[in-house]
DSSP file (Angstrom, degrees, kcal/mol; ACC not computed):
  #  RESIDUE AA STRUCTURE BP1 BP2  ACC     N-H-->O    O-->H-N    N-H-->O    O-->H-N    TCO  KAPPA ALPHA  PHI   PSI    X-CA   Y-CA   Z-CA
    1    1 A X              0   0    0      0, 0.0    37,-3.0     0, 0.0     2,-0.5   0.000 360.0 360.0 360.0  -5.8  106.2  104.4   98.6
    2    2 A X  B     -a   38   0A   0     35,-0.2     2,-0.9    73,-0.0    37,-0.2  -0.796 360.0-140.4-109.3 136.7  107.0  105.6   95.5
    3    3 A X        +     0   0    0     35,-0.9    37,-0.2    -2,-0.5    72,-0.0  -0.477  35.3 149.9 -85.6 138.1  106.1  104.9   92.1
    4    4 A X        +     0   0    0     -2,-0.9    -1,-0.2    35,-0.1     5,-0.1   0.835  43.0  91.4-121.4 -47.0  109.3  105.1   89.3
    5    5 A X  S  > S-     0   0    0      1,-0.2     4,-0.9     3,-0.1     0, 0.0  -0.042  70.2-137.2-108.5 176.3  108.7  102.8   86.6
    6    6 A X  H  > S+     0   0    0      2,-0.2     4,-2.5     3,-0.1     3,-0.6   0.815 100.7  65.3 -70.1 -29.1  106.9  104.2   83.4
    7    7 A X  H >> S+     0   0    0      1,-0.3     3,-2.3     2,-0.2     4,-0.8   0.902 110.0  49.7 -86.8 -96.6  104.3  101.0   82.8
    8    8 A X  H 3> S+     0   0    0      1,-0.4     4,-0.7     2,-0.3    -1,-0.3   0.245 110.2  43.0 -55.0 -25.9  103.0  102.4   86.4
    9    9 A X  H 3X S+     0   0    0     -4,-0.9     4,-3.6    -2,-0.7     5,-0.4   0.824 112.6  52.0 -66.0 -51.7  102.7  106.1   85.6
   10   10 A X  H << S+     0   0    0     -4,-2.5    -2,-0.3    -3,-2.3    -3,-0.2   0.648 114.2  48.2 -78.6 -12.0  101.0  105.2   82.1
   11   11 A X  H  X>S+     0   0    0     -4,-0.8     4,-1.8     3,-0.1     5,-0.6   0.868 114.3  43.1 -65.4 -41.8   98.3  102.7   84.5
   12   12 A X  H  X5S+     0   0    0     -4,-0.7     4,-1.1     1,-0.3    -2,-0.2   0.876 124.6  34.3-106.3 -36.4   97.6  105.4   86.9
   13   13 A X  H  <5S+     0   0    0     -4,-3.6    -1,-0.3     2,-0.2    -3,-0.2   0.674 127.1  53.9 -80.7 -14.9   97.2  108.9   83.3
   14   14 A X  H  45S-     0   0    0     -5,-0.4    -2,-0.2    -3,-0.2    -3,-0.1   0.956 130.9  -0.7-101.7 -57.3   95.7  105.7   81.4
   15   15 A X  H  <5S+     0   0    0     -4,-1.8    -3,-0.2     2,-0.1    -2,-0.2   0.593 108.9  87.3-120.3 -26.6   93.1  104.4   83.4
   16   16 A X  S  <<S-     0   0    0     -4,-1.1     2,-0.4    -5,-0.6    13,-0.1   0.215  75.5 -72.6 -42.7-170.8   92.8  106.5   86.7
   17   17 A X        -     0   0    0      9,-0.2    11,-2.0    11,-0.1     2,-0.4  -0.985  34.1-137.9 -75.1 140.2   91.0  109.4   87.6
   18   18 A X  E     +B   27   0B   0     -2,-0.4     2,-0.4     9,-0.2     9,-0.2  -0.756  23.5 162.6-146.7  88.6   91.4  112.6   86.9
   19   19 A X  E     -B   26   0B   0      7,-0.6     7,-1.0    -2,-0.4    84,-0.1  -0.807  14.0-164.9-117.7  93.5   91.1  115.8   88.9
   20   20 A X        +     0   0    0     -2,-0.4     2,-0.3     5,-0.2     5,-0.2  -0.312   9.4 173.6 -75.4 157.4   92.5  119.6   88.0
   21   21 A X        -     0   0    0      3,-0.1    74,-0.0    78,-0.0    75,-0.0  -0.848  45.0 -88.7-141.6-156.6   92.9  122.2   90.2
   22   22 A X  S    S+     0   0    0     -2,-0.3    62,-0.2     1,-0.2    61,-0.1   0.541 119.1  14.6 -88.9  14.4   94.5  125.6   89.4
   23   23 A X  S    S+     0   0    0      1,-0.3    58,-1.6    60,-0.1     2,-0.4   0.368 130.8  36.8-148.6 -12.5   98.0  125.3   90.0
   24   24 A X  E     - C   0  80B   0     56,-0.2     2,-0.4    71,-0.1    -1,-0.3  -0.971  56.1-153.5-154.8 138.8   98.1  121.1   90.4
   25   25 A X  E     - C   0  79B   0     54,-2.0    54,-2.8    -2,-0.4     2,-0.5  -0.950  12.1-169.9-111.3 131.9   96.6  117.8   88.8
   26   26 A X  E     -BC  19  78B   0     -7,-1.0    -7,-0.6    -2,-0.4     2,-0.4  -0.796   3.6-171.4-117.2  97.2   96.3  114.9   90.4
   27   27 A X  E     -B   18   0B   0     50,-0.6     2,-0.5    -2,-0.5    50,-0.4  -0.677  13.9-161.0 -89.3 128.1   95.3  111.2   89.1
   28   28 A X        -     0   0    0    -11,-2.0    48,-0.2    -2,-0.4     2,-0.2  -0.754  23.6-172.4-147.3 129.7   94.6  108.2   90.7
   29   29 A X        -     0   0    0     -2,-0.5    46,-0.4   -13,-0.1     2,-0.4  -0.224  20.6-142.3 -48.1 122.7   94.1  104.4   91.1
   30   30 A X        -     0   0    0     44,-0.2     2,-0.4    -2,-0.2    44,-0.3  -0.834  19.5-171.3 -94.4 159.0   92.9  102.3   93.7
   31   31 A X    >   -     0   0    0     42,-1.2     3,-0.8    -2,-0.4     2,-0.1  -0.969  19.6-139.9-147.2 111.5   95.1   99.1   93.7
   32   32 A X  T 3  S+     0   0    0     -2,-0.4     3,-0.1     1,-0.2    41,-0.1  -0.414  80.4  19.0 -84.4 165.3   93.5   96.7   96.0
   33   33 A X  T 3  S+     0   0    0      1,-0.1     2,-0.3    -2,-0.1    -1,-0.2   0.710 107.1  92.1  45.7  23.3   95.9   94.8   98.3
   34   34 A X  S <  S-     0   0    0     -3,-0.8    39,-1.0     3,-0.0     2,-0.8  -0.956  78.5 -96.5-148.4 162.8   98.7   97.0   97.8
   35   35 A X        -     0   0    0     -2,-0.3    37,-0.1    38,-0.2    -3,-0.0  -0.718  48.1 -88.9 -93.9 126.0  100.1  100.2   99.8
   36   36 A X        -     0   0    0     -2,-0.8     2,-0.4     1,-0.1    39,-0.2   0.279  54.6-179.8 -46.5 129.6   99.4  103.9   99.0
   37   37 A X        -     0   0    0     37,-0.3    39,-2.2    -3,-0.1     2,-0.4  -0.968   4.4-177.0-145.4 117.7  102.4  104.4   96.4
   38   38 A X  B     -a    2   0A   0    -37,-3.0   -35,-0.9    -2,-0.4     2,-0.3  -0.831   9.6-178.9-117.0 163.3  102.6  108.2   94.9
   39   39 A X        -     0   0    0     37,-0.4    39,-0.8    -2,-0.4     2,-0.3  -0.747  20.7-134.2-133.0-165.9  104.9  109.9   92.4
   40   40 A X  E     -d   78   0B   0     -2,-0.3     2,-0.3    37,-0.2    39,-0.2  -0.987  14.1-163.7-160.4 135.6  105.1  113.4   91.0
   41   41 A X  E     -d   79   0B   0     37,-1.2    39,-0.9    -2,-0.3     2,-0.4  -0.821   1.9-166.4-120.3 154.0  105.5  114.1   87.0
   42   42 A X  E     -d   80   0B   0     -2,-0.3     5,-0.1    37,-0.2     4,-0.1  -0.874  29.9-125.4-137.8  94.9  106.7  117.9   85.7
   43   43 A X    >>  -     0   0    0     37,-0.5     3,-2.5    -2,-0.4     4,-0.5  -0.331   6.4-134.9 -40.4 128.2  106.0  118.1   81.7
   44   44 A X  T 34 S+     0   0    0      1,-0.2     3,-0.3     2,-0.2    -1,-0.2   0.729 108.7  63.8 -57.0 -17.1  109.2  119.1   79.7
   45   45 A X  T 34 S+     0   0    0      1,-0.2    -1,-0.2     3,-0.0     3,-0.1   0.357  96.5  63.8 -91.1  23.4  106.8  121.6   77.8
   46   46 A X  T <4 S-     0   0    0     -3,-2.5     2,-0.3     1,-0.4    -1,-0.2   0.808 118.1 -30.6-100.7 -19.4  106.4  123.3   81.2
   47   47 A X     <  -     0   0    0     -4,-0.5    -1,-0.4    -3,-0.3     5,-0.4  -0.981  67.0 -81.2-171.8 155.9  109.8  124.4   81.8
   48   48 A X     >  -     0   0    0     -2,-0.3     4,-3.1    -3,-0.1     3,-0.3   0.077  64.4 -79.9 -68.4-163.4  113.4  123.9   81.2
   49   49 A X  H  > S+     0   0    0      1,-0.2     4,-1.2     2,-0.2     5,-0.2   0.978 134.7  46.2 -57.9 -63.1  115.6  121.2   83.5
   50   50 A X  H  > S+     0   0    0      2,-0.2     4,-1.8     1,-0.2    -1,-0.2   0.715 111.1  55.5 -62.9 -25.1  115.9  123.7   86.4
   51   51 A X  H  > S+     0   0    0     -3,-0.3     4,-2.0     2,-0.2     5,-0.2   0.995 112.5  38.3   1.4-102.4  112.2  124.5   86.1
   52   52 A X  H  < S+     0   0    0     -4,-3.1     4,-0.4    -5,-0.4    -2,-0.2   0.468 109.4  59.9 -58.9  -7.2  111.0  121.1   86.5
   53   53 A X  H >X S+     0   0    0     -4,-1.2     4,-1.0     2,-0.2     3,-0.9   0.918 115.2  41.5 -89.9 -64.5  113.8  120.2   89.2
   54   54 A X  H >X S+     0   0    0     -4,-1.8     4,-1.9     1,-0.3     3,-0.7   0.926 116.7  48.9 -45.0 -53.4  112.0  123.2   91.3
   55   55 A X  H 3X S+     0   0    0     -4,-2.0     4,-0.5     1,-0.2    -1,-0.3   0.465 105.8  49.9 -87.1  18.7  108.8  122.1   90.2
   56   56 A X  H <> S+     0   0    0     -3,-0.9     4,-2.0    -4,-0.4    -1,-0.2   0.503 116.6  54.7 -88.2 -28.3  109.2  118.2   91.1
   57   57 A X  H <X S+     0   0    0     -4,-1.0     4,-1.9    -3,-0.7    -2,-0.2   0.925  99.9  51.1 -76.7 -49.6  110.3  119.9   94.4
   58   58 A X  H  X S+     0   0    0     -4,-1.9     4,-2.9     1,-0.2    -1,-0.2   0.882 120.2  38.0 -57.8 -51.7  107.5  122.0   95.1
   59   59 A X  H  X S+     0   0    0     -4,-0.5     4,-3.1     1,-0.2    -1,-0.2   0.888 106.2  59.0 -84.7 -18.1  105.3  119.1   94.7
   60   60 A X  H  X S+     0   0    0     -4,-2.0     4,-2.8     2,-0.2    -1,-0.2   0.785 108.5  50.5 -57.4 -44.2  107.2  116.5   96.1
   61   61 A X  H  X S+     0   0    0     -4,-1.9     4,-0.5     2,-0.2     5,-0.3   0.992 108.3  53.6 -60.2 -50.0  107.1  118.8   99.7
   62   62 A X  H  < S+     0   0    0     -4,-2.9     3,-0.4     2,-0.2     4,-0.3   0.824 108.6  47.6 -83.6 -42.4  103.2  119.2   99.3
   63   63 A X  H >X S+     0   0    0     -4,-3.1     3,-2.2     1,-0.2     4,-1.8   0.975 106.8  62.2 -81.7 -48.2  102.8  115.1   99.1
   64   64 A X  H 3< S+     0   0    0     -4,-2.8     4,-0.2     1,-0.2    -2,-0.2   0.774 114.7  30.3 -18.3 -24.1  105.2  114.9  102.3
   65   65 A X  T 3< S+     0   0    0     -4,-0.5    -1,-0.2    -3,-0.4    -2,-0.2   0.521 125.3  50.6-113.4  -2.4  102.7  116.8  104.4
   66   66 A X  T X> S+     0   0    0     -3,-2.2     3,-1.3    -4,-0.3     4,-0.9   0.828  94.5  77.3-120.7 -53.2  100.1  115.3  102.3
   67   67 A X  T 3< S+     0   0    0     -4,-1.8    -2,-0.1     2,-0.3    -3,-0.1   0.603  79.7  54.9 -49.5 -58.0  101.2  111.8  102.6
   68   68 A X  T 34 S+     0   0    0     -4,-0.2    55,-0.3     1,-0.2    -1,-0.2   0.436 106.8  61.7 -87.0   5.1  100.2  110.1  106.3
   69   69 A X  T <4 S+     0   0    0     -3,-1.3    -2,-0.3    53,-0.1    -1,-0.2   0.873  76.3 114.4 -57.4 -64.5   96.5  111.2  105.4
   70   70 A X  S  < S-     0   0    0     -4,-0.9     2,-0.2     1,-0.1    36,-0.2   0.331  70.1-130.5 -52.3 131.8   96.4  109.1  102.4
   71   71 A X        -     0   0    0     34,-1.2    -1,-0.1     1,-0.1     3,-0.1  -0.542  39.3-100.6 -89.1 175.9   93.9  106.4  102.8
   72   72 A X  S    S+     0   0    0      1,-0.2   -37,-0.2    -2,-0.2    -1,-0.1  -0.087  93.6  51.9 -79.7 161.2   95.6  103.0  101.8
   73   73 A X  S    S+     0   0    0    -39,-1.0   -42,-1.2     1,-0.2     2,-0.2   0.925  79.2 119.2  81.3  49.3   95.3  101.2   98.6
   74   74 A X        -     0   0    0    -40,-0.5     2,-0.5   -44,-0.3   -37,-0.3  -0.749  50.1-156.8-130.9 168.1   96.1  103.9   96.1
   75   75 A X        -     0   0    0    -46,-0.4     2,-0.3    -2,-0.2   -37,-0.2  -0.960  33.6-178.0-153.6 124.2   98.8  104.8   93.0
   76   76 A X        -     0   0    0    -39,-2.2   -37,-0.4    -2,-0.5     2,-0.3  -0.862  13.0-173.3-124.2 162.0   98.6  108.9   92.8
   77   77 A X        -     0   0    0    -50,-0.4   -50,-0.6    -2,-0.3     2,-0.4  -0.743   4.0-169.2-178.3 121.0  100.6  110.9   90.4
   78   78 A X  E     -Cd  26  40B   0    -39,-0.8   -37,-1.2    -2,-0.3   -52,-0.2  -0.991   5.4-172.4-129.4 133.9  100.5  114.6   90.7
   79   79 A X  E     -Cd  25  41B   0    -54,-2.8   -54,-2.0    -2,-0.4     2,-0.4  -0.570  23.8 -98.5-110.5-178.1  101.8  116.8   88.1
   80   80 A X  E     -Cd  24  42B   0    -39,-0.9   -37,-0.5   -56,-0.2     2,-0.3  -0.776  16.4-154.6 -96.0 122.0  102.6  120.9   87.6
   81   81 A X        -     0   0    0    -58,-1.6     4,-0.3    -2,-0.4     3,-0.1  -0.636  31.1-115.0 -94.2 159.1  100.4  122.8   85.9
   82   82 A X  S    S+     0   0    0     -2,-0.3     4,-0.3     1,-0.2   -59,-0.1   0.781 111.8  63.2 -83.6 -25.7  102.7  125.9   84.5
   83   83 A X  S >  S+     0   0    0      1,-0.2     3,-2.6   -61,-0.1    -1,-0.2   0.969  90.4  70.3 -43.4 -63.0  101.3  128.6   86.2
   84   84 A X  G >  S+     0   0    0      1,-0.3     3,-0.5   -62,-0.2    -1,-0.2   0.662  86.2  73.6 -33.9  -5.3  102.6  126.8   89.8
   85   85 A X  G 3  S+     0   0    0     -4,-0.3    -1,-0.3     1,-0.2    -2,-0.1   0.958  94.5  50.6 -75.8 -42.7  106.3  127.6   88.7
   86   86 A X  G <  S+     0   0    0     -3,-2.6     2,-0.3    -4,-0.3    -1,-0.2   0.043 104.3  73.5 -74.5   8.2  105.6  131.0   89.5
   87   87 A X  S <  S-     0   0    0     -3,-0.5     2,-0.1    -4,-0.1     0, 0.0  -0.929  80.8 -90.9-150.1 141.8  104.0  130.5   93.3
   88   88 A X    >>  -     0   0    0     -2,-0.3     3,-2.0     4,-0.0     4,-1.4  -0.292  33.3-112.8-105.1 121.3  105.0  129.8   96.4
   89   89 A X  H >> S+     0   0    0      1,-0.3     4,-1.6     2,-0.2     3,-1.5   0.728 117.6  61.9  -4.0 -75.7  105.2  125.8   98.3
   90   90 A X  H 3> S+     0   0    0      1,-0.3     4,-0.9     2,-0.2    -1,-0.3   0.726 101.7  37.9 -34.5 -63.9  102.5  127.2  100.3
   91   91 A X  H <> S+     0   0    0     -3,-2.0     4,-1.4     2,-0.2    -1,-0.3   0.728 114.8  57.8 -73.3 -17.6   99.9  127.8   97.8
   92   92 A X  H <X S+     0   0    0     -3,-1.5     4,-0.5    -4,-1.4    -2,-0.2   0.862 108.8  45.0 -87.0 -23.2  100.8  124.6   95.9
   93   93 A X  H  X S+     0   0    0     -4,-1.6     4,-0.5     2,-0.2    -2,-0.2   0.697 106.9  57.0 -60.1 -23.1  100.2  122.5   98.8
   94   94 A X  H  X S+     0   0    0     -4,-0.9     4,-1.3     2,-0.3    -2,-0.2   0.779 113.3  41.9-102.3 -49.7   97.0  124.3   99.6
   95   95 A X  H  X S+     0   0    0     -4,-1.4     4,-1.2     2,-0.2    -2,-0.2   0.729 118.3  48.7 -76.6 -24.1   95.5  123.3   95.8
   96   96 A X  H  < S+     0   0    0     -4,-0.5     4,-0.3    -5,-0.2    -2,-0.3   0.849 104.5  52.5 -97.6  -6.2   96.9  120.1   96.3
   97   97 A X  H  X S+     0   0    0     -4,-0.5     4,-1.3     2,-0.2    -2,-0.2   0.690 114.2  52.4 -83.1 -22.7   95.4  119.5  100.1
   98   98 A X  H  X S+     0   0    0     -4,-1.3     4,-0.7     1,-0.3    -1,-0.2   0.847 108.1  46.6 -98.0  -1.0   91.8  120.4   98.2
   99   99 A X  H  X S+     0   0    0     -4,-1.2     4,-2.1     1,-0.2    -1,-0.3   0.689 107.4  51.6 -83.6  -8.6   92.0  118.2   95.7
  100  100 A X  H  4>S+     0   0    0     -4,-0.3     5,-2.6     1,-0.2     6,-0.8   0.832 118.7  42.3 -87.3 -11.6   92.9  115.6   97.5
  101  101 A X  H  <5S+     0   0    0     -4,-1.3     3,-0.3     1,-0.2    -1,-0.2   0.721 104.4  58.4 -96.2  -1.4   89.9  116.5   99.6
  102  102 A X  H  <5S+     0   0    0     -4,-0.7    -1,-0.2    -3,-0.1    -2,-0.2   0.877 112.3  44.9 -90.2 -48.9   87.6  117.2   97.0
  103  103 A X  T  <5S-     0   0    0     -4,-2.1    -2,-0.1     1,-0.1    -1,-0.1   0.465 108.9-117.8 -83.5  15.4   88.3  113.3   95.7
  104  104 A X  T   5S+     0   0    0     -3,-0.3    -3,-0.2    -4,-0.3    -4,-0.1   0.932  71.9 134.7  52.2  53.2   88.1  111.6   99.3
  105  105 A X      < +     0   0    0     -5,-2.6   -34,-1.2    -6,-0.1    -4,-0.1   0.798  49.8  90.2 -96.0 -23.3   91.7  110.3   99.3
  106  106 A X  S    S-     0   0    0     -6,-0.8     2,-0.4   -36,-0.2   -36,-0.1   0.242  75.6-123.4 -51.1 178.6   92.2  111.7  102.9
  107  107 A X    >   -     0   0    0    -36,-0.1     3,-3.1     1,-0.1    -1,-0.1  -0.926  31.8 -96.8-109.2 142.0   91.5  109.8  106.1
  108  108 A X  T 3  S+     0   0    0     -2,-0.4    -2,-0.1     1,-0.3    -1,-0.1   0.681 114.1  64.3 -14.5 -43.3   88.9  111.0  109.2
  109  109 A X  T 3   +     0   0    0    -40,-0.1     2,-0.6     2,-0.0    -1,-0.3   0.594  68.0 107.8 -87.2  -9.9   91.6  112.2  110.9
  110  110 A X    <   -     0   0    0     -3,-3.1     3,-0.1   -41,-0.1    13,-0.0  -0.655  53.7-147.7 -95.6 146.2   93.1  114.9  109.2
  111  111 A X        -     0   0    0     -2,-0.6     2,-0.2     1,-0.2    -1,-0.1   0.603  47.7 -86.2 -46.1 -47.2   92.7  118.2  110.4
  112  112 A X        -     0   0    0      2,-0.1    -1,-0.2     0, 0.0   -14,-0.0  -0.292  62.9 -54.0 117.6 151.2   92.6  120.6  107.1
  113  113 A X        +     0   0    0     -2,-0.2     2,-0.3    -3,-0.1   -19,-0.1  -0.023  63.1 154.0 -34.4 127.7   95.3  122.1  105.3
  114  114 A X        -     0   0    0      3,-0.2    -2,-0.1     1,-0.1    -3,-0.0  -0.661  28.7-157.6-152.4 152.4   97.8  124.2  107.4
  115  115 A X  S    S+     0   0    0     -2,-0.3    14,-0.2     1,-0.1    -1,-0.1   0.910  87.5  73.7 -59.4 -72.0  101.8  124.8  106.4
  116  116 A X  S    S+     0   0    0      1,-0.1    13,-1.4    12,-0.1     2,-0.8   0.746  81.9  78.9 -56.1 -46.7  102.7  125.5  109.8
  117  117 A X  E    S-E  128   0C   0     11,-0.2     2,-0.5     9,-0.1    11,-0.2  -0.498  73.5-142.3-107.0 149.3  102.4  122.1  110.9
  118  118 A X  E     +E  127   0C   0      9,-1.4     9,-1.8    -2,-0.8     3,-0.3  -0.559  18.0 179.4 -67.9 111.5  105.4  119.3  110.0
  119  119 A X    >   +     0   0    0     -2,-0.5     3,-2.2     1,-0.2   -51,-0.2   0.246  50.2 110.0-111.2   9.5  103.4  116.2  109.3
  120  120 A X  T 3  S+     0   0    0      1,-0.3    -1,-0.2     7,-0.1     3,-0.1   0.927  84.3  54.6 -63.4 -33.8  107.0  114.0  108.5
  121  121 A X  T 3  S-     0   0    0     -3,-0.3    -1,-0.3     1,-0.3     2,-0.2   0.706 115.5-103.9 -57.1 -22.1  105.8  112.3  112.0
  122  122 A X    <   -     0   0    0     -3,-2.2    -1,-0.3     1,-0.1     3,-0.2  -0.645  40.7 -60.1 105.5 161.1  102.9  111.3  111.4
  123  123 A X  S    S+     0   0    0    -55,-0.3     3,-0.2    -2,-0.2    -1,-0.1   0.687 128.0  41.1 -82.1 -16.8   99.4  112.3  112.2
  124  124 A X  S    S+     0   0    0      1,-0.2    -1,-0.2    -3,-0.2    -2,-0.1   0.690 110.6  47.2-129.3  32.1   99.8  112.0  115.7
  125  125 A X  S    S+     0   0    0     -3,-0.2    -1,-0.2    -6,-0.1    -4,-0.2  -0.898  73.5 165.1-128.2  75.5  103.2  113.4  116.7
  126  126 A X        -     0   0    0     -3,-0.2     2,-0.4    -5,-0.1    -7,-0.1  -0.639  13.1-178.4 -85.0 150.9  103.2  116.7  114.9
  127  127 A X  E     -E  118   0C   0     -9,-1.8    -9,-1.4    -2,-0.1     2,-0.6  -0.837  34.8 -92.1-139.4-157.3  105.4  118.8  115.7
  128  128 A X  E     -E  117   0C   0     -2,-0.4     2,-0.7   -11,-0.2   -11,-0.2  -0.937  35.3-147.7-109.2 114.7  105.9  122.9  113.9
  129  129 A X        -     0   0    0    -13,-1.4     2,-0.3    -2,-0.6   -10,-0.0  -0.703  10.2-147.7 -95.5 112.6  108.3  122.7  111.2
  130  130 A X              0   0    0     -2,-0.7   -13,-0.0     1,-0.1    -2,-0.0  -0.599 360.0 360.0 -90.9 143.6  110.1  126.0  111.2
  131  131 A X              0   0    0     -2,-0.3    -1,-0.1     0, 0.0    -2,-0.0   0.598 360.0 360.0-112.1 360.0  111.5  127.6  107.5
């Protein structure tokens, strides 16, 4: 489900589309015949190694919860805008659940944004993921 190699990052910033929001940017590709595949990029001019480690983290949680919404046939890549180093899981998930809603990648069935619930099940065995 994830994209690694570079030629796939550089389709999806080359030729995707393009959305900011204040604390996270997202781009993406539809890929027809192929299965929703996302990665997550941290600029080296946003922060040193432990920086970006945090912030790969931050965003890496926020497409977990984000993830069994996604309608099918996509390549995403969402990167850190530099402010987000400085802000809390919570609010980077919350900019990254409205862009995604803003560009119609969700599906009919999701709810709206909440943190409180653990979406690692699925959309229709949630359960409350305590922190």
């Amino acid at each position: 489900m994830r994209l690694k190699k570079a030629w796939e990052f550089d389709a999806v910033f080359r030729t995707g589309r393009q959305l900011r929001g204040d604390l996270v940017r997202i781009c993406f590709l539809h890929r027809v015949g192929e299965f929703t595949r996302a990665g997550v990029a941290v600029g080296k001019k946003i922060a040193n190694a432990v920086g970006r480690a945090h912030g790969r983290r931050l965003l890496r949680e926020s497409l977990r919860r984000l993830m069994p919404w996604v309608k099918d046939e996509l390549w995403i890549v969402m990167s850190l805008r530099k402010c987000a180093l400085d802000m809390s899981a919570v609010s980077v998930y919350m900019d990254a659940a409205n862009l995604f809603e803003r560009a119609d990648l969700l599906a009919e069935t999701w709810s709206g944004a909440n943190w409180q619930v653990d979406c690692s099940c699925g959309p229709q065995t949630s359960s409350l993921h305590l922190l």
